[in-house]
C-alpha positions as CSV (number, residue, x, y, z in Angstrom):
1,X,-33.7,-84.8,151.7
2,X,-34.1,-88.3,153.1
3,X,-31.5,-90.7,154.9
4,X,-32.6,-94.1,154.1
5,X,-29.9,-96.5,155.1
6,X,-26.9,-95.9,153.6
7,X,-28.5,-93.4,150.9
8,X,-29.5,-90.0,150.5
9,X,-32.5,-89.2,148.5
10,X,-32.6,-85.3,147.5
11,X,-35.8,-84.4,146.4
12,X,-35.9,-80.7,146.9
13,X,-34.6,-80.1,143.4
14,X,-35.1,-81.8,139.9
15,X,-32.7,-83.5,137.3
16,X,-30.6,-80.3,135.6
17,X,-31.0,-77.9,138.2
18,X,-28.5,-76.1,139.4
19,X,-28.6,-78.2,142.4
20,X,-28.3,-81.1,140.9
21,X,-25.6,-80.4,139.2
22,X,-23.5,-79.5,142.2
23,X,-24.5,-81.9,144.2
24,X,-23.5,-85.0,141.1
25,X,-19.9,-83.3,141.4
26,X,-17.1,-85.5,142.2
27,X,-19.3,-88.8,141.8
28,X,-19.5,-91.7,139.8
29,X,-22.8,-92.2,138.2
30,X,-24.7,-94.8,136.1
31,X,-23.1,-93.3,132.6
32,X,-19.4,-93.7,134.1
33,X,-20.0,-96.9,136.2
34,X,-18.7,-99.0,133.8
35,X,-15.4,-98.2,133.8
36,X,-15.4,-99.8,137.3
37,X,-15.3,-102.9,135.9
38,X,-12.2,-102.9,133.7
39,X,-9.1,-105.3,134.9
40,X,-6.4,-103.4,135.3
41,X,-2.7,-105.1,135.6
42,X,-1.1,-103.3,138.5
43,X,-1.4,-104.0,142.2
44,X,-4.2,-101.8,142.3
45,X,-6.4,-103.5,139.9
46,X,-7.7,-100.4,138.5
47,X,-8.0,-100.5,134.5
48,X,-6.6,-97.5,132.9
49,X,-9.8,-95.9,132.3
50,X,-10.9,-96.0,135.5
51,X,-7.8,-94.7,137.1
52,X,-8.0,-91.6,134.1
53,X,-11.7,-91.0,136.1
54,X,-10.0,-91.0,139.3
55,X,-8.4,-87.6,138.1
56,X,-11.6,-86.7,136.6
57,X,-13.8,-87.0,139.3
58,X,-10.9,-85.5,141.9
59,X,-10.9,-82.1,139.8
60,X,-14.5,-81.7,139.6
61,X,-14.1,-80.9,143.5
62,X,-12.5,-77.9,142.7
63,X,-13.3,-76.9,138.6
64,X,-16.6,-77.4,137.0
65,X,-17.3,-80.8,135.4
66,X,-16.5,-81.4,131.7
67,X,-19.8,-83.5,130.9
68,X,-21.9,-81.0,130.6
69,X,-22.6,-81.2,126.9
70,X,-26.7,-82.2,125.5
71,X,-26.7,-82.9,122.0
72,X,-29.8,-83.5,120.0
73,X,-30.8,-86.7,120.7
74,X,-30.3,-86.2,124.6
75,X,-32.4,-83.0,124.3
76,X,-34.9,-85.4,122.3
77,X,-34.8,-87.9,125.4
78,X,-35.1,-85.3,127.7
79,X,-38.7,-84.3,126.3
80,X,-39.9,-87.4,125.9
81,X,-39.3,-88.4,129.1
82,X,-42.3,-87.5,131.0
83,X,-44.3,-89.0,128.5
84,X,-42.9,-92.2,128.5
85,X,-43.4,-92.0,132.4
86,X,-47.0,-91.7,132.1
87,X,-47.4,-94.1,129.7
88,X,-45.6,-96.6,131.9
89,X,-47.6,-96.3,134.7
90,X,-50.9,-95.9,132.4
91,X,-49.3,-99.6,131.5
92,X,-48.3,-100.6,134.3
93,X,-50.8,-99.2,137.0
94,X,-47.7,-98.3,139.4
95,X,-47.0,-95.0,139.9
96,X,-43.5,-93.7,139.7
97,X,-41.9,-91.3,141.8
98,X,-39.6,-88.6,141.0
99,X,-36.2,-87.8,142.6
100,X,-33.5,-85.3,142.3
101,X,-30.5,-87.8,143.1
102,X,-29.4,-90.5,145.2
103,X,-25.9,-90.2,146.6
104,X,-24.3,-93.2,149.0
105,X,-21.3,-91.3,150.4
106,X,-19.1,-88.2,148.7
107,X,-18.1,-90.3,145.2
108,X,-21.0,-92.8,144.6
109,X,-24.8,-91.6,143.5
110,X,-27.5,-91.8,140.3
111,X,-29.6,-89.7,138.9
112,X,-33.1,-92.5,138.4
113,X,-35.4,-91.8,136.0
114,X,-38.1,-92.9,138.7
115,X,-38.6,-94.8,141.8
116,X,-41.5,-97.2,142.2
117,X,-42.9,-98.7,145.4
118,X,-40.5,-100.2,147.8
119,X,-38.4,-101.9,145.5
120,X,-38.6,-100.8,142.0
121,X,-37.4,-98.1,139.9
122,X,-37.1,-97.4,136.1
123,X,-34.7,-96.7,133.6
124,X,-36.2,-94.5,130.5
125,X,-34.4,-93.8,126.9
126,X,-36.5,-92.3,124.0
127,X,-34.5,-93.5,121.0
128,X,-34.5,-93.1,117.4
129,X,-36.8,-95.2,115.2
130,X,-34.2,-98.0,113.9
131,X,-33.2,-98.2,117.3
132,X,-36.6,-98.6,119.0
133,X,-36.9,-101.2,116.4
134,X,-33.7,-102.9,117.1
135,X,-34.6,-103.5,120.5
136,X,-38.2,-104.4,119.7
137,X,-36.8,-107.2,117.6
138,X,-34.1,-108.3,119.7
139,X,-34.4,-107.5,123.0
140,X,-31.2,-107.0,123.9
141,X,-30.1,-104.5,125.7
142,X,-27.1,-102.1,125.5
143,X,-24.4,-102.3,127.5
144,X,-24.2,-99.7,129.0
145,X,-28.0,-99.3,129.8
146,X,-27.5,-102.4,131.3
147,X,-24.6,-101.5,133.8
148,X,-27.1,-98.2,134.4
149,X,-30.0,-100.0,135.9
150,X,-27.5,-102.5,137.5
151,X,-25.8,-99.0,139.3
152,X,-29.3,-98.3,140.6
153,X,-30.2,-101.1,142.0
154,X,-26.5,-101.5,143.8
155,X,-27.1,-98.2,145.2
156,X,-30.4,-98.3,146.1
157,X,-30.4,-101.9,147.1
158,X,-33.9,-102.4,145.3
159,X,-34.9,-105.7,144.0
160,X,-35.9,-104.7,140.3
161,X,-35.3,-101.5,137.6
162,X,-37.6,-101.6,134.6
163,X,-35.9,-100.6,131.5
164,X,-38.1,-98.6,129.3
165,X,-37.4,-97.6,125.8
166,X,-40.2,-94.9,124.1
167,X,-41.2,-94.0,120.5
168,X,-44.4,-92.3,119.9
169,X,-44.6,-92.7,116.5
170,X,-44.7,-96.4,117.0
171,X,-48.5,-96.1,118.8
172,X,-49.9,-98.4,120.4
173,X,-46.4,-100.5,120.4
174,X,-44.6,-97.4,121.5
175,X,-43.3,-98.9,124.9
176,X,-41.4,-101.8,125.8
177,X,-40.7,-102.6,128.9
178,X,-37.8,-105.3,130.3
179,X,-37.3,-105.7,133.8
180,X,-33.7,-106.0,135.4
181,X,-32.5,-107.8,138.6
182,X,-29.5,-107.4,140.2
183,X,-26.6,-109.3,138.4
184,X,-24.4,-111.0,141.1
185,X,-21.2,-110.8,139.3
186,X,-21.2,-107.4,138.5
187,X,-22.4,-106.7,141.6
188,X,-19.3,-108.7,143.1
189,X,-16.7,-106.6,141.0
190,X,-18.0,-103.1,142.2
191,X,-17.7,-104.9,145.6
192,X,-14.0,-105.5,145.2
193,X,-13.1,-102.7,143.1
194,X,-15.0,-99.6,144.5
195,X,-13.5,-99.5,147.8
196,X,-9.7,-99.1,145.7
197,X,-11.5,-96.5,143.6
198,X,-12.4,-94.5,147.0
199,X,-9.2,-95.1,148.1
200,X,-7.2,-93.8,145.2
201,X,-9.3,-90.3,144.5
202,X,-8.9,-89.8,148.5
203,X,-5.5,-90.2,148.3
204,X,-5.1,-87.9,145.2
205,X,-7.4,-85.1,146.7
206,X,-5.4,-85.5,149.5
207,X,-2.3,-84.7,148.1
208,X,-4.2,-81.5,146.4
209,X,-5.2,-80.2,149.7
210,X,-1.1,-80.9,151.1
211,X,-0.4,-78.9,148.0
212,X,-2.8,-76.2,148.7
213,X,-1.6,-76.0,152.0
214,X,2.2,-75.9,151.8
């Protein structure tokens, strides 16, 4: 474990341990992040989906979390990972280090695929072959892989996040790699918004632990 600013970097235990499932409980993450950024109409300004992940995140203190589920294609990614890694940095002549997580307090963290240098890190997803194409044609990047690498560089403060997607079969164009920088007015959002989130889930685990002890 290492305290670097505002962060904690755990990297006594990989990605799907045990561990690292414990220690992801109770947070938002770089798959949920999103929902941050809803408007919502009351005084709270809190969209309805992100008030709904109040409650979730609040329970998974005391049950076990409901997103535990790995289909196919997740499995897929998850074996393909390493191999994209390596063929990044065979690529890209930087080498990328592995972490367990990052948290910044009890309800913030990410789970990068990879830090690199001082100010890097990378995002990696393995998709299908029509997919891989897609983005190979287009560039443009999902949403919500977007607001992923955006999460890690708000958390971690670093100044870039490559986003990498990975086919094999597509050899020697099998990787394609767009960098991200931080995007100011999402950044601004999480700003305003995150300190109501943390306010709200505090205030409902409160009211649990009144509960518990009446």
């Amino acid at each position: 474990m290492i305290e670097v600013g505002n962060q904690t970097i755990y990297t006594e235990f990989e990605q799907g341990s045990d561990e690292w499932h414990e220690i992801r409980r109770g947070k938002i993450g770089g798959t949920s992040c999103a929902t941050i950024l809803v408007n919502g109409r009351g005084a709270k300004k809190l969209g309805a989906g992100a008030q709904t992940m109040v409650y979730k995140k609040a329970a998974e203190f005391y049950t076990e979390p409901d997103d535990v589920y790995v289909n196919a294609a997740m499995q897929r990614g998850t074996e393909l990972e390493p191999l994209a890694r390596k063929r990044y940095e065979d690529e890209t002549f930087q080498n990328v280090v592995e972490v367990g997580y990052i948290s910044r307090n009890e309800f913030l963290g990410v789970s990068p695929d990879g830090l690199v240098g001082e100010n890097g890190g990378v995002e990696i997803k393995c998709p299908g072959a029509a997919e891989f194409l897609r983005f190979m044609d287009t560039q443009v990047i999902k949403k919500e892989y977007f607001y992923q690498c955006q999460w890690a560089m708000y958390l971690t403060g670093r100044e870039w996040w490559d986003f990498i997607y990975f086919h094999p079969d597509f050899e020697p164009a099998d990787l394609i790699i767009q960098r991200q920088t931080p995007d100011e007015k999402t950044f601004a959002i999480w700003d305003e918004k995150l300190p109501i989130y943390t306010e709200e889930i505090t205030r409902v685990l409160n009211k649990v632990a009144e509960k518990k002890n009446d």
